[in-house]
C-alpha positions as CSV (number, residue, x, y, z in Angstrom):
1,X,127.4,81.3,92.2
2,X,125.7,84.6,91.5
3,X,122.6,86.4,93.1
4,X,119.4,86.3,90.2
5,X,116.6,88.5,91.3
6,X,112.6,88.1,90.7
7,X,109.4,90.1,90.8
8,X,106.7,88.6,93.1
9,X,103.7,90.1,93.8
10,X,102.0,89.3,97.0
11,X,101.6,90.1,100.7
12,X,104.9,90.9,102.1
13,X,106.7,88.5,104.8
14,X,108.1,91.1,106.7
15,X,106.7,92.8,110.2
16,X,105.2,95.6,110.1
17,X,104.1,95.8,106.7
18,X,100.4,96.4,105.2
19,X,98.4,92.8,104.8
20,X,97.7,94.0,101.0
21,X,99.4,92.5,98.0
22,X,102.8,94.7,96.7
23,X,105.0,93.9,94.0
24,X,108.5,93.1,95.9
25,X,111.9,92.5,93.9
26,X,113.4,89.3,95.1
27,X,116.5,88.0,95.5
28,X,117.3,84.5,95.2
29,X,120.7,82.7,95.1
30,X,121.0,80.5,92.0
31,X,123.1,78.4,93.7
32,X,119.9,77.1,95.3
33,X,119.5,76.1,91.3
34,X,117.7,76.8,88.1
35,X,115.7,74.3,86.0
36,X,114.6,76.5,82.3
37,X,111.1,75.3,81.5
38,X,111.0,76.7,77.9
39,X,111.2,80.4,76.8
40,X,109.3,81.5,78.9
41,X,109.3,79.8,82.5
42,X,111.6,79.5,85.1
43,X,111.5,77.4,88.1
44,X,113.4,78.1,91.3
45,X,113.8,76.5,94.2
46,X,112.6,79.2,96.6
47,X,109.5,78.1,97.7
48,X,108.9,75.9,94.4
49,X,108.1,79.4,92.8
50,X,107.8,79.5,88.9
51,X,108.8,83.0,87.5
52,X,108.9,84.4,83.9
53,X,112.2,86.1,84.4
54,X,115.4,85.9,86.5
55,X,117.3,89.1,86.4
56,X,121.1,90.1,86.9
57,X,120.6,92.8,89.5
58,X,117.5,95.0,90.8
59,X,118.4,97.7,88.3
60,X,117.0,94.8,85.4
61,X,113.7,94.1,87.4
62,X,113.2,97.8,87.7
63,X,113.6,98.2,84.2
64,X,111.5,95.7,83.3
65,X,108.7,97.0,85.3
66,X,109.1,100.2,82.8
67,X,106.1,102.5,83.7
68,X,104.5,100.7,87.0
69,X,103.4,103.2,89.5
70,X,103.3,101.7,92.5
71,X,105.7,101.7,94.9
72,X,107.4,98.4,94.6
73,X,109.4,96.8,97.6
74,X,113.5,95.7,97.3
75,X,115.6,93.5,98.9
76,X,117.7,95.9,101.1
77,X,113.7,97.3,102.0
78,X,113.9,100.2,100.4
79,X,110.7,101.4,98.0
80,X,110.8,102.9,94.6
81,X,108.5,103.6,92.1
82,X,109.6,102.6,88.5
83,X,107.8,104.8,86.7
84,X,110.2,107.2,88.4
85,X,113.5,105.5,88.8
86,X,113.4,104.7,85.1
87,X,112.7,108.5,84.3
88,X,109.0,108.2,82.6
89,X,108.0,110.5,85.6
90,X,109.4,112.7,88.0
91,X,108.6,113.6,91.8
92,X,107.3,116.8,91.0
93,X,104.1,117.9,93.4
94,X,103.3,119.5,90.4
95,X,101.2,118.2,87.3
96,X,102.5,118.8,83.7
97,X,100.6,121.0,81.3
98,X,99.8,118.5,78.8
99,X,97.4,116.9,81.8
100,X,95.5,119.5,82.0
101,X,95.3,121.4,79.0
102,X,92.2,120.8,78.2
103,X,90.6,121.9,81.7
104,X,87.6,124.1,81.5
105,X,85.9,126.2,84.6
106,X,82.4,126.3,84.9
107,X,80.8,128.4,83.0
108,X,83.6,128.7,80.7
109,X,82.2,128.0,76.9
110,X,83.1,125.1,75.2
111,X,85.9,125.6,72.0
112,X,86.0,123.6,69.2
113,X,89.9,122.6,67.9
């Protein structure tokens, strides 16, 4: 059988870690098996867990995260921020123009557009 991965959010297992809730990519071996409950729900027998989505590889869980910006832990326990890895953002210090283009100083009238 094949390795399915799922998104969890929660505190993390591992030592070491911050006591606050992440979102973590899991990995789960369907061998372990798969019962479909619908469309929508899946339940796997990790833990009893009941998911929305089991996904091919971490690249698919990534991609469904699409724009999430917080760092999000894998299964090798790397991090990675979606927003990033999927290419809505980059890792620039620097923030774009269209941020901030309509900053004003103090004392800087105020223009109509």
């Amino acid at each position: 059988m094949a390795m399915k991965y799922y998104l969890s959010y929660g505190i993390p297992s591992k030592e070491g870690m911050p006591a606050q809730p992440v979102m973590q990519v899991m990995a789960y071996d369907d061998a372990n098996g798969i019962r479909y409950l619908g469309k929508t729900s899946v339940l796997i027998y990790h833990g009893s867990r009941i998911v929305s989505k089991l996904f091919q590889s971490v690249h698919d869980a990534l991609r469904d995260l699409q724009t999430y910006g917080k760092p999000v832990l894998l299964p090798n326990g790397g991090e990675v921020r979606p927003v990033v890895y999927n290419g809505y953002e980059d890792e620039s210090p620097f923030i774009s123009w269209l941020d901030v283009k309509g900053e004003r100083w103090p004392g800087e009238p105020h223009q109509r557009r």
